[in-house]
N, C-alpha and C positions, 0 to 999 in steps of 0.2 A: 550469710544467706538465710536459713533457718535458724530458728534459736526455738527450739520446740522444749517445753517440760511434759517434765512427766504424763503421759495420756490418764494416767489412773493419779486425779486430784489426792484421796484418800494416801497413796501412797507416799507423793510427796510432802503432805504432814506431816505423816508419818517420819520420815527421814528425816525431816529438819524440826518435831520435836525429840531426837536422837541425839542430835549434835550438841555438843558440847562448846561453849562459847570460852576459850582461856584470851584475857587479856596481857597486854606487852609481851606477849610469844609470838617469836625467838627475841625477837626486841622491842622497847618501850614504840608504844605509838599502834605494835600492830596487834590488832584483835584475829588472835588465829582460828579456825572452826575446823576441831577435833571429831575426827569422820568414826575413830577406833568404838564408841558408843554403838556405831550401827553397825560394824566389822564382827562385834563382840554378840549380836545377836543373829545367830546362823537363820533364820527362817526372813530376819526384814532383810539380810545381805543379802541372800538367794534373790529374794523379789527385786532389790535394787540391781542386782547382777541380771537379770531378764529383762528388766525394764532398758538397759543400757545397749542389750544385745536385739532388740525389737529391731528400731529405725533402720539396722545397718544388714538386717535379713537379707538378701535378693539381691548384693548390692555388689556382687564377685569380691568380695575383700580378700584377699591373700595373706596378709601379716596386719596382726595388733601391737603397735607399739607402745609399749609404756612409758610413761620417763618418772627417774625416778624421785622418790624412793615409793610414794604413795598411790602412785601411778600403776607403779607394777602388779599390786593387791585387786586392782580392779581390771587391767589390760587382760592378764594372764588368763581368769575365767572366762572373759568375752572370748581370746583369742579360741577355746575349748568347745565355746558356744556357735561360732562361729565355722569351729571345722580351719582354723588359720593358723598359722604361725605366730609365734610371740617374739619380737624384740625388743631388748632392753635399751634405752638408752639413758646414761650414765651421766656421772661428775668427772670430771677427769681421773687418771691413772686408774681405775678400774676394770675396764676392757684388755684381753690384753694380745689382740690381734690388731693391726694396722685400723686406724681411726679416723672419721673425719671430723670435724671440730666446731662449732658455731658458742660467739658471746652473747648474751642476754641479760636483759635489765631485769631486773626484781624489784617488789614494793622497798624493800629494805637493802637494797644494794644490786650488787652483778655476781654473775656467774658463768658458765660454759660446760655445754654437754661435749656428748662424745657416744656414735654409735661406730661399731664395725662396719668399713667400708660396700662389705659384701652381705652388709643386711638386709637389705632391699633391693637385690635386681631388678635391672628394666624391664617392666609389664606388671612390676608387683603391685599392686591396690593395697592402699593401705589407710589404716585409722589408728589416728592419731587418740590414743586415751592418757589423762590423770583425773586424779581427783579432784581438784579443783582450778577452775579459771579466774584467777586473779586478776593484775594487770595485762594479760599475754602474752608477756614478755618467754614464759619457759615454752610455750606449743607453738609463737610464732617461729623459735628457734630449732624446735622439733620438724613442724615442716619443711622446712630448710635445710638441715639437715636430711630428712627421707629424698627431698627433689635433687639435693646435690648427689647422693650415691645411685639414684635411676630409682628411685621408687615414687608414684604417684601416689598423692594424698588426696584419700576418696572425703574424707572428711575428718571431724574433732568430737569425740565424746567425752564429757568431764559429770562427774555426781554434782558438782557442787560451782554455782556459779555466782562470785561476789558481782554485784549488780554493777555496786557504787563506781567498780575500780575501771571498768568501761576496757575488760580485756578483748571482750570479742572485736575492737574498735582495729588492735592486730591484725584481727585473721580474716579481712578482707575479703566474700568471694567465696571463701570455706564453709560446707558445710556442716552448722555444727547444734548437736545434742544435747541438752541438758536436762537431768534430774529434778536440781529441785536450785531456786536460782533464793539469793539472801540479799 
């Protein structure tokens, strides 16, 4: 649906001259973008952290999901910002209440989350946050996840959105937020 950046241009400069470019991380081929550069400076994270929490104002959100692991550093404060709940969802064996389960393709292979069944009651609004949207493959499974346990997904917020890899191509229909797009 939307693919909106940052409203303050200056800012997403700002944040994507932050980031940190490490080549063949986790493996040969993939060029990863290290967010911990602007995590490490508490006044551009605050601004990054407001900027993410703007779009989704007014919007009744009830729960911020994170996924993890990078996801949760950015969910957590929107969830605070927002006056919402925070959910995690996880790698496997981590949760350790009753779970429900979805597999997801990654640039560099597969994987499968896992949130607590009773994270998302029916009527919950919810927004879906991580750090960056790659190929789609982790937040198409996130959504999925919140629609299978009764939670509605109000939309996708992500800092960081690889252009090339055409994740938003996933999330169909979704409204989704973005920072600062590479």
């Amino acid at each position: 649906m939307t693919g909106t950046v940052s409203p303050d241009p200056s800012l997403a400069q700002r944040l994507r001259a932050r980031l940190r470019v490490v080549p063949d991380f986790p493996s040969k081929g993939i060029v990863f973008q290290d967010v911990t550069p602007v995590l490490a400076d508490a006044h551009l994270f605050t601004e990054a952290i407001v900027a993410m929490i703007a779009p989704w104002r007014g919007q009744g959100i009830t729960h911020v999901v994170g996924i993890e692991s990078r996801g949760f550093i950015f969910a957590a404060p929107i969830a605070l910002g927002l006056e919402a709940g925070f959910v995690p969802i996880r790698k496997p064996g981590k949760l350790p209440w009753r779970r429900a389960t979805r597999d997801y393709a990654l640039e560099y292979g597969s994987g499968q989350l896992e949130m607590h069944e009773d994270a998302c009651p029916a009527g919950a609004r919810v927004l879906i946050v991580d750090d960056v949207l790659a190929t789609g493959g982790t937040s198409q499974a996130a959504c999925e996840l919140v629609e299978a346990v009764g939670g509605e997904v109000v939309g996708c917020g992500f800092f960081l959105e690889i252009e090339a890899l055409h994740g938003r191509s996933r999330l169909p229909g979704r409204q989704l937020e973005v920072l600062v797009v590479r």
